[in-house]
C-alpha positions in Angstrom: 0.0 0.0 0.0 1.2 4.4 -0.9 -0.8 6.4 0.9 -0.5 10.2 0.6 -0.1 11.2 4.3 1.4 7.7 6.1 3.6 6.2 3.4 6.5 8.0 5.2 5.3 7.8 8.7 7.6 4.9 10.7 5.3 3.4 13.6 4.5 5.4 16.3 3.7 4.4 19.8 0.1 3.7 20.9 -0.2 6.6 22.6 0.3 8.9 20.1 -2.5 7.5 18.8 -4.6 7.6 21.8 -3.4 11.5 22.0 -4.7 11.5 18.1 -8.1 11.0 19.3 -8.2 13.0 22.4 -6.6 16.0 20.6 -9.9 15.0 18.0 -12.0 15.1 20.7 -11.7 18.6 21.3 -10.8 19.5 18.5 -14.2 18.7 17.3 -15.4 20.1 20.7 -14.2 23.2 20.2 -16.1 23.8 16.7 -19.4 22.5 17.8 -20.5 26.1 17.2 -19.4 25.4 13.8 -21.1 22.2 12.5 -23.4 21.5 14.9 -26.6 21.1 12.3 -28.9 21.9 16.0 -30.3 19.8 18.6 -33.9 18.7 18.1 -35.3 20.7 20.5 -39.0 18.3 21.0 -35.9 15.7 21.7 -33.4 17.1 23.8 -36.6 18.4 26.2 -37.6 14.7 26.1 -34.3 13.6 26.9 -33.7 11.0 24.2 -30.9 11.7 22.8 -31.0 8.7 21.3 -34.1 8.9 19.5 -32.5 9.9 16.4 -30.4 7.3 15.7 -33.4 5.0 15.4 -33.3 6.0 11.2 -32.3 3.4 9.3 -30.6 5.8 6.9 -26.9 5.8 6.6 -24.5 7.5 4.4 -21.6 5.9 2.3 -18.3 7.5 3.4 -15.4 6.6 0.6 -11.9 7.1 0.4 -9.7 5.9 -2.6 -6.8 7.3 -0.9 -6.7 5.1 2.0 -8.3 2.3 0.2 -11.4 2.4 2.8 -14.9 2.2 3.3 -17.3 3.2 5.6 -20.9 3.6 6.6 -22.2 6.9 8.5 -25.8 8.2 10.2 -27.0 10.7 7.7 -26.9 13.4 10.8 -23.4 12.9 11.1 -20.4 14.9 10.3 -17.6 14.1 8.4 -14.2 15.8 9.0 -11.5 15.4 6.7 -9.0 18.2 8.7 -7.8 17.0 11.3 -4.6 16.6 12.5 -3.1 12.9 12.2 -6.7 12.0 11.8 -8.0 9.9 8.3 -11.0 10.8 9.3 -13.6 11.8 12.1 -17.6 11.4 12.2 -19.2 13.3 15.0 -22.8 13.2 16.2 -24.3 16.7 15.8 -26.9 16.2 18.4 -24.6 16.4 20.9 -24.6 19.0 23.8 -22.9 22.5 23.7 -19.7 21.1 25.3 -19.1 18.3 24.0 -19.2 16.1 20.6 -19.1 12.4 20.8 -17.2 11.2 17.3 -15.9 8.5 16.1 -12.3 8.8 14.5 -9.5 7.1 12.2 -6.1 6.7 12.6 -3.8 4.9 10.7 0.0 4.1 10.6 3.2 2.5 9.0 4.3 -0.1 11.3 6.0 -2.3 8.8 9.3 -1.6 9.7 8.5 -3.1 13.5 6.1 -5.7 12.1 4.1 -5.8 15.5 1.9 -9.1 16.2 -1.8 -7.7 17.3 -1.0 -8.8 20.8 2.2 -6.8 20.7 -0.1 -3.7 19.6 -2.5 -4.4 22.2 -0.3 -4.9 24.8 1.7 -1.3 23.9 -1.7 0.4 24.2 -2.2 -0.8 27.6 0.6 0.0 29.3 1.5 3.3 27.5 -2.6 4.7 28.2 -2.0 3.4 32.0 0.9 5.7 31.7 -0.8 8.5 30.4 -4.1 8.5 32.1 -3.5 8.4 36.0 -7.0 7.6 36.9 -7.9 5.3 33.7 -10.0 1.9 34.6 -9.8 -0.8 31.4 -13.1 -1.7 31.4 -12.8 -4.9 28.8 -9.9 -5.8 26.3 -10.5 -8.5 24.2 -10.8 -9.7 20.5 -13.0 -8.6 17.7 -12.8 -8.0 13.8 -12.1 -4.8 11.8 -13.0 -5.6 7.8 -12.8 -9.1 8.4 -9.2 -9.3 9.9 -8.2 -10.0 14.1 -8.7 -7.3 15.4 -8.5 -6.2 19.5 -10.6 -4.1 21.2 -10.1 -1.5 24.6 -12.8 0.1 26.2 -11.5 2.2 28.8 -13.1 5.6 31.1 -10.1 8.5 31.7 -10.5 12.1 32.2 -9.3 15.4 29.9 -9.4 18.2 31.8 -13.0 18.7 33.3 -14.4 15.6 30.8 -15.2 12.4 32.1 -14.6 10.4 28.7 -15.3 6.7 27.8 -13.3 5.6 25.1 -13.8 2.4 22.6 -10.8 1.8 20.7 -10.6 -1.2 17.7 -7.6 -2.0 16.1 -6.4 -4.9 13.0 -3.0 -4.8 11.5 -3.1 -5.7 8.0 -0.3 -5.1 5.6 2.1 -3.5 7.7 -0.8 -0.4 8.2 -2.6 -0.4 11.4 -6.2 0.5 11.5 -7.4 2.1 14.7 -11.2 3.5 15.1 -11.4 5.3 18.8 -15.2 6.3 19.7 -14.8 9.0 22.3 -17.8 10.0 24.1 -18.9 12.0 27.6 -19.3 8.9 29.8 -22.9 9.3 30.6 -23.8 9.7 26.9 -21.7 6.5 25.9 -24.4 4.4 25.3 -26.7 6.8 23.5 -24.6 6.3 20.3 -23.2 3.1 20.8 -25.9 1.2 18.5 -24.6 3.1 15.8 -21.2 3.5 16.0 -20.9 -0.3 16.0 -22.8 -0.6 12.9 -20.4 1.9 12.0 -17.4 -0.5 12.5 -19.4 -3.1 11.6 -19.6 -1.7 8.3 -15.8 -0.5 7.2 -14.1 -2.1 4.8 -10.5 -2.2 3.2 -10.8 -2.5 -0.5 -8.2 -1.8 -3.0 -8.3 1.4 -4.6 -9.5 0.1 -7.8 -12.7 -1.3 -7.1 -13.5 1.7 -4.1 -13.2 3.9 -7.8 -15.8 2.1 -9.2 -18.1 2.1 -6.2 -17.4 5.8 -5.9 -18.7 6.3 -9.6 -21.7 4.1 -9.0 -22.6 5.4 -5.5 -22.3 8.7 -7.3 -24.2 7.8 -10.1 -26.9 7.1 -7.9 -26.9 10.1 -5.7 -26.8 12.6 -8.2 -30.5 11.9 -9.7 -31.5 12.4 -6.3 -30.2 15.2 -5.3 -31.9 16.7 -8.3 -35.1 15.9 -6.9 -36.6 19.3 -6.2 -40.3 19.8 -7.7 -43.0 21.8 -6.6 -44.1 19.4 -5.2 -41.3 18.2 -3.2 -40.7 21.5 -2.4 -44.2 23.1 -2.1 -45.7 23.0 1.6 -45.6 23.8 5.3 -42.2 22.8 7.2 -42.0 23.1 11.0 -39.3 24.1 12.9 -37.9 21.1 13.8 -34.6 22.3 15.6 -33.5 26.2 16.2 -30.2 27.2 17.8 -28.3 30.8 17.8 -24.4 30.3 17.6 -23.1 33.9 19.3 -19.9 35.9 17.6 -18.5 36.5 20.8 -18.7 32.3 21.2 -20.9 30.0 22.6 -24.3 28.5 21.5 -28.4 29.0 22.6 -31.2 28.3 22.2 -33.4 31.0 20.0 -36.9 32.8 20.3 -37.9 31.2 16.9 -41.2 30.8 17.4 -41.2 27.1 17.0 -45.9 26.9 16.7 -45.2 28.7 13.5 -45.2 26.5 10.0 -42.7 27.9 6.5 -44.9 28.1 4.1 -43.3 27.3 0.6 -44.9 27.8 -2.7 -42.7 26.8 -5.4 -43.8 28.5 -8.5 -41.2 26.6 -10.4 -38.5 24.0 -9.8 -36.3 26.7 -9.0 -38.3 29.9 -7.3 -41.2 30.5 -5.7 -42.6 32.6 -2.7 -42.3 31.9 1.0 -44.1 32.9 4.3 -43.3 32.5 8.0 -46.3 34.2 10.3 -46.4 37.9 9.2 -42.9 38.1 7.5 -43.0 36.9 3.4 -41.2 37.2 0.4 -39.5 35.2 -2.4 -36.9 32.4 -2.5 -34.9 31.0 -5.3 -33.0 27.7 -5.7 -29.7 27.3 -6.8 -25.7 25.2 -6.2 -23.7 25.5 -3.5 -20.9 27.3 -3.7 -17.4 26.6 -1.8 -17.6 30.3 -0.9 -21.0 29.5 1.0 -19.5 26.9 2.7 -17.0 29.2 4.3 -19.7 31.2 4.9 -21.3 29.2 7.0 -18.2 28.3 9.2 -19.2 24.5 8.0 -17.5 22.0 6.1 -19.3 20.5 3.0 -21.2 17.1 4.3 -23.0 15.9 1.4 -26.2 18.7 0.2 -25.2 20.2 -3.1 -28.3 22.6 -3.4 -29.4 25.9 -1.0 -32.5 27.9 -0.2 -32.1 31.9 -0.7 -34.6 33.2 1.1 -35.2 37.0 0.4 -36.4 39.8 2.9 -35.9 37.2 5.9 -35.5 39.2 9.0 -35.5 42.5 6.4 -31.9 41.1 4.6 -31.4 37.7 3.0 -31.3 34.1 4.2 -30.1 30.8 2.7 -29.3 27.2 3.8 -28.5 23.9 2.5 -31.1 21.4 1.2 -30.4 17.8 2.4 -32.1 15.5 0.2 -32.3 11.2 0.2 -34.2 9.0 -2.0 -35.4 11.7 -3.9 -37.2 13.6 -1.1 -36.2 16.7 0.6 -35.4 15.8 4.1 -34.8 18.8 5.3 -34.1 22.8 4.8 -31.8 25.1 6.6 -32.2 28.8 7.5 -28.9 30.4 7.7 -28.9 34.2 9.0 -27.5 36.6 11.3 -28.9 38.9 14.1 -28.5 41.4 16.5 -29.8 43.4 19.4 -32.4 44.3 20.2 -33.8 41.5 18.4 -31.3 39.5 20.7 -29.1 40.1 23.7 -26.0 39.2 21.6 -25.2 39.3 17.7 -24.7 36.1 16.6 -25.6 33.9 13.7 -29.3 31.4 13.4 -29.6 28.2 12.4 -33.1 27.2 11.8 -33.7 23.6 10.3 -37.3 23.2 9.0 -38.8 19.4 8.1 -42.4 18.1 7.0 
């Protein structure tokens, strides 16, 4: 196997790797402001976190690169920019301090050929060193893409986070494959269903065929994403999650006024008129841009059209579309406000669904 960014990397002990994810961990923590997509707020007032994960509707993450495949929840982010991180999938209903993700890391160790007990054994002892107050909780085998693999699920603490850490590792190759799930330790099982269908679901494939799966899972995306018809379109949509992300930092909740209904009227494919209570005007449909993207302090996660809502809050609005199977799923309401409309400028993040 050449990767692009481990073909020169010579095998670093576990607990770099173990740092890898931690450093993740709030790494992703620290941008929650960023890519969280909101919390549903019926849920979180329920306190089902869970409840969301129930969908049956996954996501096909694929990277030629690293020769890898991987299934995701469609509500999850993937992250791409991390340091010494593949790559990192974090839940976006998580809470304002912390997000619970799932991340990749992988390394050269053919020049120290380790056995998979060897590895195992290496990230004991070096996280006992690390992690003063760190309880192994179970280590044992399991299977990663159909090769031996060993699993650790520990508790430590970062700072003020109590964390609970699953950690699966294979060898293959002379490349080890390590997927950490980090989570708050009393949200650890909330997510646990689907993170294991997560690992369940990764493969190592060589390059060539993961092409051709890329073309054909493109292939059949594409029509569906183009799937926006008055009458897909046309409708009322309820808030179905609000949350205000403040330019001095931090997140809230908003006022929205969550009893009222968008009302969408697509005159065409592409345009059409809107109305939310009192305030109205017209909207127009049309490609995301990279330029929106940074924008919106987001990284692109999969929608390839936008809503531009104009005269929202007296200026202009717009959000991505997410769409599966050919149906809209979803519509985002991206604008910014300040006082007196709020105590604090800052920047909304309305997601509306049927």
């Amino acid at each position: 196997m050449d990767f692009p960014r481990i073909k020169s990397i010579i095998f670093k002990p576990i607990i770099l790797i173990i740092i890898f994810s931690l450093i993740a961990v709030l790494l992703i923590s620290s941008c929650v402001a960023n890519v969280d997509k909101a919390i549903d707020k019926g849920t979180a007032n329920n306190n089902n976190k869970n409840s969301h994960l129930l969908s049956s509707d996954f996501l096909v993450y694929i990277n030629a690169d690293y020769q890898i495949k991987i299934s995701y929840p469609k509500d999850w982010i993937p992250n791409e920019n991390l340091p010494d991180i593949i790559v990192a999938f974090s839940a976006t209903s998580a809470s304002d301090n912390f997000q619970e993700n799932i991340n990749l890391v992988m390394n050269d160790v053919s020049a120290q050929s380790p056995t998979l007990e060897e590895f195992t054994k290496s990230a004991i002892e070096n996280l006992q060193m690390a992690f003063q107050d760190i309880e192994i909780i179970e280590s044992g085998s399991a299977k990663l893409s159909g090769n031996n693999a060993q699993k650790i699920v520990y508790t430590a603490t970062s700072g003020e986070l109590s964390l609970k850490v699953m950690q699966i590792s294979a060898v293959k190759d002379g490349i080890s494959y390590t997927w950490s799930y980090v989570a708050e330790e009393n949200s650890y099982n909330d997510y646990i269903s689907d993170v294991q269908k997560m690992i369940d679901s990764f493969e190592i494939i060589p390059s060539d065929l993961l092409e051709d799966e890329k073309q054909n899972n493109n292939e059949n995306e594409n029509p569906a994403s183009e799937q926006i018809t008055s009458k897909t379109l046309s409708g009322n949509w309820r808030v179905y999650s609000e949350r205000i992300f403040y330019d001095i930092g931090g997140a809230g909740s908003t006022t929205a006024p969550v009893s009222r209904n968008l009302e969408i009227k697509a005159e065409g494919k592409l345009d059409g008129s809107w109305k939310f209570g009192d305030p109205k005007g017209k909207f127009v449909i049309s490609e995301i841009t990279d330029e929106d993207w940074t924008r919106w302090e987001i990284d692109s996660y999969g929608p390839i059209k936008k809503i531009t809502l104009n005269n929202w809050n007296k200026a202009t609005a717009d959000g991505p579309i997410e769409i599966s199977d050919g149906r809209i799923d979803f519509i985002w309401v991206v604008y910014h406000v300040e006082p007196p409309l709020v105590e604090n400028a800052g920047t909304i993040w309305l997601k509306f669904g049927h």
